[in-house]
N, C-alpha and C positions, 0 to 999 in steps of 0.2 A: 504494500500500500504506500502512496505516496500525500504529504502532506507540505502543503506549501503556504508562505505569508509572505504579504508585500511589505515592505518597509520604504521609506523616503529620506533626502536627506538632498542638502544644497552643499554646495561647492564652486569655486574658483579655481582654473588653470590657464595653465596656456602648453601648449604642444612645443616640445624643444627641437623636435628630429619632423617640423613637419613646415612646408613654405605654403604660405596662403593665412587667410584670415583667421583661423584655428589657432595659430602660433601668436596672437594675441590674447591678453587675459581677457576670458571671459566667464561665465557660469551654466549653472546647470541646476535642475531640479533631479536626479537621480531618484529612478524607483529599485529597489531591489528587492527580487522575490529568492527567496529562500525553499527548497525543496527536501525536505527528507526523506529517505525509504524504512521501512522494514515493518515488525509483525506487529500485531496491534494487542495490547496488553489489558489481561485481564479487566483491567478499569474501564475498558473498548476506546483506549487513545494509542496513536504513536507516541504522540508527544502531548503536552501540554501546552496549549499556543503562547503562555504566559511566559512558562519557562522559554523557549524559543525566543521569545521575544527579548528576556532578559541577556541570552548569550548573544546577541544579533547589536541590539544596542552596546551592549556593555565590549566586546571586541570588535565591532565595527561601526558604529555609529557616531560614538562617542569620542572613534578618532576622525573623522570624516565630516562628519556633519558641520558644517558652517567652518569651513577650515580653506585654507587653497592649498589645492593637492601636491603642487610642485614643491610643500615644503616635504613631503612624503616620500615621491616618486623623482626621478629623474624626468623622464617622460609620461606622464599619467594619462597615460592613452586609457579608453575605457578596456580593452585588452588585457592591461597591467596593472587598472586596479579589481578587475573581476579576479586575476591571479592571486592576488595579495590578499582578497576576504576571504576565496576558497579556504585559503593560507592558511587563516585566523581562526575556521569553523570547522577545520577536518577532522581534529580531534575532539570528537563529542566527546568520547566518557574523560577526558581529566577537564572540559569544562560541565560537565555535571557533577564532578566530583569536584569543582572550585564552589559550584553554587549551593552544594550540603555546606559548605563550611561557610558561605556568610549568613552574620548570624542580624539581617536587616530579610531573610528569607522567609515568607510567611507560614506557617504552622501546616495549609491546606497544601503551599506547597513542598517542605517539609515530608510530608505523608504521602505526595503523588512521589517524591522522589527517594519514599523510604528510609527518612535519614535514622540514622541509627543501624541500618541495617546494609551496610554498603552495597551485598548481592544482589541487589535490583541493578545499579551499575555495573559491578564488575563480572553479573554472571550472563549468561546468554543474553537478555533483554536490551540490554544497551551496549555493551561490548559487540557481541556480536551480528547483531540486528539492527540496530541502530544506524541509518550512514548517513554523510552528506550524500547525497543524490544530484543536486542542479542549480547553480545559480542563473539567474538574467538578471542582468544590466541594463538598465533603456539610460541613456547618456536623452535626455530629453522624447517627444512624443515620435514613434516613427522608428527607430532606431535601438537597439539593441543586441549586445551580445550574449548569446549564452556558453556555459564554462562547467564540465561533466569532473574534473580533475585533470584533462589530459595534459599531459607535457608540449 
């Protein structure tokens, strides 16, 4: 099963390695949707779109969001910043296993995530089942790239 959420976020660039209007700063309204896969858990969720959203903001948003990318990126083509959040999201279980440990994490989700009992993460259900699946990138309306992990 696959479970996806959009998220948004502005930015400033400018293209280093490109000639034309693009290689001046300009901005962007960036959508990005988020995809996971895998089996669907006794509670009938992949995931918990909250929790999702917390690792989504909190490793990508929060550096991106209202920022200009070129203090990031050398050339932050949308290409190279869809590589860089893959980057940031592939390892689900040790960011599931950062968000048991803050202690600003609520009680309901606390319990969706088992805390006390690590084996919800480190056994079959999120180790193993669990994956990034797909990002897209729309670099504004019309345009987008999508990014599976490949090299």
């Amino acid at each position: 099963m696959l479970v996806t959420r959009e998220f948004y976020f502005d930015s400033t660039h400018h293209l280093t390695k490109y000639y034309g209007k693009c290689e001046r700063v300009h901005g962007h309204t960036y959508k990005l949707e988020v995809t996971l896969s895998g089996k669907v858990h006794e509670n009938g969720m992949l995931i918990d779109f909250t929790i999702l959203k917390r690792l989504v903001n909190k490793h990508v948003l929060e550096k991106l969001d209202h920022y200009d990318l070129n203090e990031f990126f050398e050339n932050p083509t949308a290409e190279n910043i869809i590589v860089w959040i893959w980057d940031q999201l592939k390892d689900l279980k040790s960011k599931l296993m950062e968000e048991l440990n803050d202690p600003n994490l609520s009680e309901e989700l606390k319990k969706y995530l088992n805390a006390g009992d690590t084996a919800h993460i480190e056994g079959n259900e999120f180790d193993n089942e669990l994956k990034l699946h797909e990002l897209k990138l729309w670099e504004g309306e019309g345009k987008f790239i999508t990014y599976r992990g490949e090299s």
